[in-house]
Each structure stands twice: as structure tokens, then as C-alpha cells.
N, C-alpha and C positions, 0 to 999 in steps of 0.2 A: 504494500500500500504506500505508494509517494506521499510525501507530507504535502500541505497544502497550507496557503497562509490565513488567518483568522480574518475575513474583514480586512482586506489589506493590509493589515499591520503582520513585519514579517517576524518570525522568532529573532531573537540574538544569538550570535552565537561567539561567545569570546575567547578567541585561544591567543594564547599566552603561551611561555616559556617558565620554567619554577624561578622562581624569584623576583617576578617583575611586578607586585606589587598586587597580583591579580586579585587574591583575598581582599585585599582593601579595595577595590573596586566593587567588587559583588558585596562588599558588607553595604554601601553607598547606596548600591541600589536594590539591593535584595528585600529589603522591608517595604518598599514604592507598593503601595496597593494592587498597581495592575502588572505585576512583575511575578512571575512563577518561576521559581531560581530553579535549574537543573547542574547541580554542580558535578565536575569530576565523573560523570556518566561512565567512562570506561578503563577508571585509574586504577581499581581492585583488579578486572580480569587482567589488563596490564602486567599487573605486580606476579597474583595469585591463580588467576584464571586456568583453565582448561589449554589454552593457548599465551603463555606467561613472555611478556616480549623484554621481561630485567634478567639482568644477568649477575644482579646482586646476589649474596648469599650469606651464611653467616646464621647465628642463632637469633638474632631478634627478626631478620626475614622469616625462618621458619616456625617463629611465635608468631609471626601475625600470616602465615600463610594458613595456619592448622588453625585460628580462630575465625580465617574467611570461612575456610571448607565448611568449619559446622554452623555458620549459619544457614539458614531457612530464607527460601523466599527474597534473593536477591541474586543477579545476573551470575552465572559462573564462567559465561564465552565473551566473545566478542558480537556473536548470532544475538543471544541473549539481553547484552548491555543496547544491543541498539535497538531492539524492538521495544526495550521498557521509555528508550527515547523517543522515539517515535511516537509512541503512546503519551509521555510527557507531554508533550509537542503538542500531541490530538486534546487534551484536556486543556491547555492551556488557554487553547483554540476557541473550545467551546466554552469558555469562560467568560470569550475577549479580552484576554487577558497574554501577556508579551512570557513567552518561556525565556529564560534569561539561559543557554545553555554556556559551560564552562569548562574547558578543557586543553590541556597541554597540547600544542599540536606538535611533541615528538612522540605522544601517546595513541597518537591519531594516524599516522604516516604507515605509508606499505613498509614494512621491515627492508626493501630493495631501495627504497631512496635514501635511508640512513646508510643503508652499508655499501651503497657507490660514492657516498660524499664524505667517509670518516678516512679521518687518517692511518687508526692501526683499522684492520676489521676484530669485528665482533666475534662473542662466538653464534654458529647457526639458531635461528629460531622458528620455532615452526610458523606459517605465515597464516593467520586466522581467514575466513572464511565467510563470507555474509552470505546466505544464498536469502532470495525474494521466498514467502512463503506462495505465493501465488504463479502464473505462469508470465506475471511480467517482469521482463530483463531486465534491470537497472545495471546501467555502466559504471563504469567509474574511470574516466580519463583522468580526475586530480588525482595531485598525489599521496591522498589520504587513504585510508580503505573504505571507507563510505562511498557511495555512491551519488553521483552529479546532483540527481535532482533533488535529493536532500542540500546537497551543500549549496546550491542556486536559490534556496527556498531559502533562507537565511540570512540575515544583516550581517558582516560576517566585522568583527571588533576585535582589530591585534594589538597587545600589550608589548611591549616593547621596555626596557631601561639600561642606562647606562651599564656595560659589561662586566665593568672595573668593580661594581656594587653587586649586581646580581650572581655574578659566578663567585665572589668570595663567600657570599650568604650559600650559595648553592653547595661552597665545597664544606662548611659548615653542617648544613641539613645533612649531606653524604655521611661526613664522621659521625654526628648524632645519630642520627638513626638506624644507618647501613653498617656503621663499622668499617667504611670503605674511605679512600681517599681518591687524590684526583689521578693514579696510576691504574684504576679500575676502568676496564674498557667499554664502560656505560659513564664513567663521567664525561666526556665529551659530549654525550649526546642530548643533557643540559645543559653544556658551557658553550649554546654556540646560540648566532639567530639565523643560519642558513633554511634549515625549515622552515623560521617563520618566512622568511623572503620566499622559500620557494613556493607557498602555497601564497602568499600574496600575490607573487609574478599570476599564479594560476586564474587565478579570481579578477586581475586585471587584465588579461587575455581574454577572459567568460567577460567580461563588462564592454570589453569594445566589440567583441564577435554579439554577443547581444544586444545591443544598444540601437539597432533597430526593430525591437522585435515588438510584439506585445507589451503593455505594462507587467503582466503576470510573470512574463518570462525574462523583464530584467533585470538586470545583475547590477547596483550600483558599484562605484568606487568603493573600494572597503574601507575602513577608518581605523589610523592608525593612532593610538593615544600613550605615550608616553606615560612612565610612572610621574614622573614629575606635573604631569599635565593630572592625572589624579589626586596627587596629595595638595596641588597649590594653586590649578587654574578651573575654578567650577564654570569660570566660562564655555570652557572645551565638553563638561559633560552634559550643562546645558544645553549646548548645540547638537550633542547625541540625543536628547532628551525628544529633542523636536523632529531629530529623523527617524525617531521610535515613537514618535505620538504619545510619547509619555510625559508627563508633567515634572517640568522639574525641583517646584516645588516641597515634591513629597517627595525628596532625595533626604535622605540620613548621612550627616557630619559627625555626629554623636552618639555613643550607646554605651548600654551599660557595658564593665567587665564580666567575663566568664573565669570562674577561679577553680570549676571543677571541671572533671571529664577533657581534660587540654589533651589534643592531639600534635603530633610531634611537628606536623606542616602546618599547622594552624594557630599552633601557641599561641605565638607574636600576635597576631589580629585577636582572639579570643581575648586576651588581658588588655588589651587598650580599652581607652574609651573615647578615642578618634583620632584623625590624623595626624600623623608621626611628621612634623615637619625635617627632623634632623636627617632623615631620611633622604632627601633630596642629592641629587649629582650636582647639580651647579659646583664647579667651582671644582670639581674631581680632576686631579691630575693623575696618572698611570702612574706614575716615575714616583711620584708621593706614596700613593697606596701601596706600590711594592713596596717599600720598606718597611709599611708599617707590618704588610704581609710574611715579610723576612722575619720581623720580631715578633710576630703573633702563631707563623705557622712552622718556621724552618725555610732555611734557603731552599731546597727541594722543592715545598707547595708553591714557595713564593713564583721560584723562576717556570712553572707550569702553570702556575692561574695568568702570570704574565704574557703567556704562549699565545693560552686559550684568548683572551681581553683582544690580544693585536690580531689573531686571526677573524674574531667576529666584529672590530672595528667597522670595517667597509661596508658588512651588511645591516650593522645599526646604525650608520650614518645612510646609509641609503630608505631605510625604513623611517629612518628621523625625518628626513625631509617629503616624506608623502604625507606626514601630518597636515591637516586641514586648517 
């Protein structure tokens, strides 16, 4: 069943990269009345699924793999995780009301586009499988695994921030959580913004090939927003606000802390109770933050987060300047 959009108002769909501020985005607009948040839709089977695309390991993976399995009643594939989207999507619809969908988009990508564009390769991983329950085809020419007319049916919202900021936070979350550092052949695969570029390029290819067609069947310009542009310029989400028919006044700056039940990628947002101004890149130099890197992590992390930052340089300067 192709999605379809509510009343002209199309879902959101926000992908991001881990650390670019994304939780604080959706905290911003997650409470908006006519906003039905669909977070992380397919981060579990990702990690623990039937079809597992980390190559992380270690004993706190395998405590949170054996606490996925014995739940009940939540996706175990990638089949699975997208039909309960899809469904998401159809409720939200019938609401009239905007699905706010959220998700990594290295979490998202054919396992063949990460492992033609990394530097060491991976190890192999099985490549998941959507089939239509029906006898209709759904393509997929992006370079996601999803298929076209889902991703065409979508506002589609890329997060973006400063490298220098996001991959020291990223190699961070790796140690806490993975027990892993940045010589694991899955850290690369957050330390970069090549994904996002390349499914941007995709979606800007789909907007000029459609851009004569039908209203139904066009694909706007996608919108690029900087973390900075969330923590400090409500101008820029206002301006989303209006190309989602949503009001921007019922955006949330403010909220209470959560002091229980803290999740290890979510901490940080959970314990605020709003925007984290110190947070901001302005004014970041590379050459600065390696030092601080060298005395915070070891010359080792330092001179390989320094790699990762100048490698993905050019394509978040390229992603900066399609800001609207």
C-alpha cells in the first residue's frame, strides 16, 4: 500500500546523522498538537533485528540485544519496522495531523552504498528485504532501502552540524555505550555526512525531474537546517512551520527534566529543560579542538577524529550552503 499524503499536508521526514542535535529538534516540535512524532522507526532492527546492519559487539550490545528479543509486539525486521511506519503515516493521516518521522539516514541506506564509499570495508551484512504485501512493485532507485514512492510522499528535513562537534560527541556515545572507539569499522559510518549528501543529491535530482508534474507528485527542494539554526535561529523553524502548515506558535523552547528511565542516546535532551546555547559551533576552530581532543582523548583518538572532521569538511560545507 503506497503512502499517500493527508489533505495535502505531506508527513516529515527528518534524517539526520547521530549527533546533530536531532533530539532537540523533535523535542521542539514533538508536543505541536498537530504533530505525531514517529521516532527512530528502524534503529532497534538496525542494532538487534533479524537482519542486524552494526557490527558493534561486546557485553552491553548483547544486554540490550536479549532485552529487544523478549519483547512482544514490536518490529523484529526491517519488513516489519516499515509496515508499522507506514501505518504510523496512515493514522496520522487520518487525524490530519503531520507524522513527524525521524531517523539516521546511515540507518536507512542499502548496506552497498556505505560499503562503496568507506574507506576500510566492513564486515559483510546480510542486506534486508522489503517485499510489497500486495502485487504492487514499489522501486526503489534512492539510495535508501525504502522505496521511491514512500520517500517522494515526504517533506524530507536534513540535520546537519558542525563535524568538529558532532563526531567528538559521536566518539563519546561509541565509548559509553559500545565499549568501542573510533578504530571500530562502524565508527566511520557516523563520522561522516556523505550519506546525508548523497540522498540529498537524490531528492534534488527527484525535484527537478518532477517539477513538472502534478502537484501530488512533487518533490520540493529539501531543507537543510543546521544545528545551530535549531538551538539559536527560530526564524528558520518558523519558516518550516509554514511549509508544514503547522503553526508555529505551538513550538516548545521549554520543558520539564526527565530524571528517570534516561536512555544512553537521549540523556542529554531528557535532563534539560531547553536549549543548550553553549552548544553552538560559531567560532569552532579544528586546530583548537584537536588539542583539546589530545588532552581529553589520547593523541591516537585525537589524530583520527581529526581525519574523520577534514574528510567530511566539503560535504558539510556543501550541505551548509543549500540552507534556505
Amino acid at each position: 500500500m503506497a503512502t499517500t499524503a493527508p489533505q495535502g499536508r505531506k508527513p516529515a521526514f527528518v534524517l539526520s546523522q547521530p549527533r546533530t542535535a536531532s533530539n532537540l529538534f523533535m523535542k521542539i516540535f514533538k508536543s505541536h498538537p498537530d504533530v505525531v512524532p514517529a521516532e527512530y522507526p528502524f534503529l532497534d532492527v538496525f542494532f538487534h533485528g533479524k537482519e542486524p546492519q552494526s557490527s558493534y559487539t561486546g557485553p552491553k550490545v548483547e544486554e540490550a540485544r536479549t532485552e529487544f528479543l523478549k519483547k512482544t509486539g514490536v518490529p523484529k525486521s526491517y519488513q516489519e519496522a516499515f509496515e508499522k511506519l507506514e501505518e504510523d503515516i496512515r493514522k496520522a493521516g487520518e487525524q490530519n495531523k503531520v507524522a513527524f518521522v525521524k531517523e539516521h539516514v546511515l540507518i536507512l541506506l542499502k548496506p552497498s552504498v556505505i560499503d562503496n564509499n568507506l574507506e576500510t570495508p566492513r564486515p559483510p551484512h546480510v542486506v534486508p528485504q522489503l517485499q510489497p504485501k500486495d502485487a504492487v512493485v514499489r522501486v526503489s532507485t534512492n539510495p535508501t532501502l525504502l522505496p521511491d514512492d514512500l520517500m517522494l510522499s515526504v517533506s524530507p528535513i536534513f540535520l546537519i552540524r558542525h563535524p568538529a562537534l558532532a563526531f567528538s560527541s559521536w566518539y563519546k556515545t561509541v565509548r559509553s555505550v559500545y565499549d568501542a572507539g573510533v578504530d571500530n569499522p562502524d565508527f566511520p559510518v557516523g563520522a561522516t555526512f556523505q550519506w546525508t549528501r548523497i540522498l540529498y543529491d537524490w531528492y534534488l535530482n527527484s525535484s527537478s525531474e518532477l517539477s513538472s508534474g502534478s502537484p501530488e507528485t512533487q518533490c520540493r527542494k529539501p531543507t537543510v537546517i543546521d544545528a545551530d539554526d535549531t538551538m539559536s535561529d527560530r526564524a528558520v523553524l518558523e519558516r518550516l512551520c509554514h511549509q508544514l502548515q503547522l503553526d508555529p506558535e505551538k513550538l516548545s523552547f521549554e520543558w520539564q527534566a526527565t530524571t528517570t528511565g534516561l536512555h544512553p542516546f537521549l540523556s542529554s535532551i531528557q535532563q534539560s529543560t531547553g536549549v543548550d546555547m553553549s552548544k553552538l559551533s560559531k567560532g569552532v576552530d579544528i586546530q583548537q579542538e584537536f588539542v583539546k581532543w589530545e588532552q581529553e582523548f589520547g593523541s591516537h583518538v585525537a589524530q583520527r577524529l581529526k581525519h574523520f572532521v577534514e574528510l567530511a569538511m566539503p560535504d558539510y560545507e556543501y550541505l551548509l550552503a543549500q540552507r534556505e
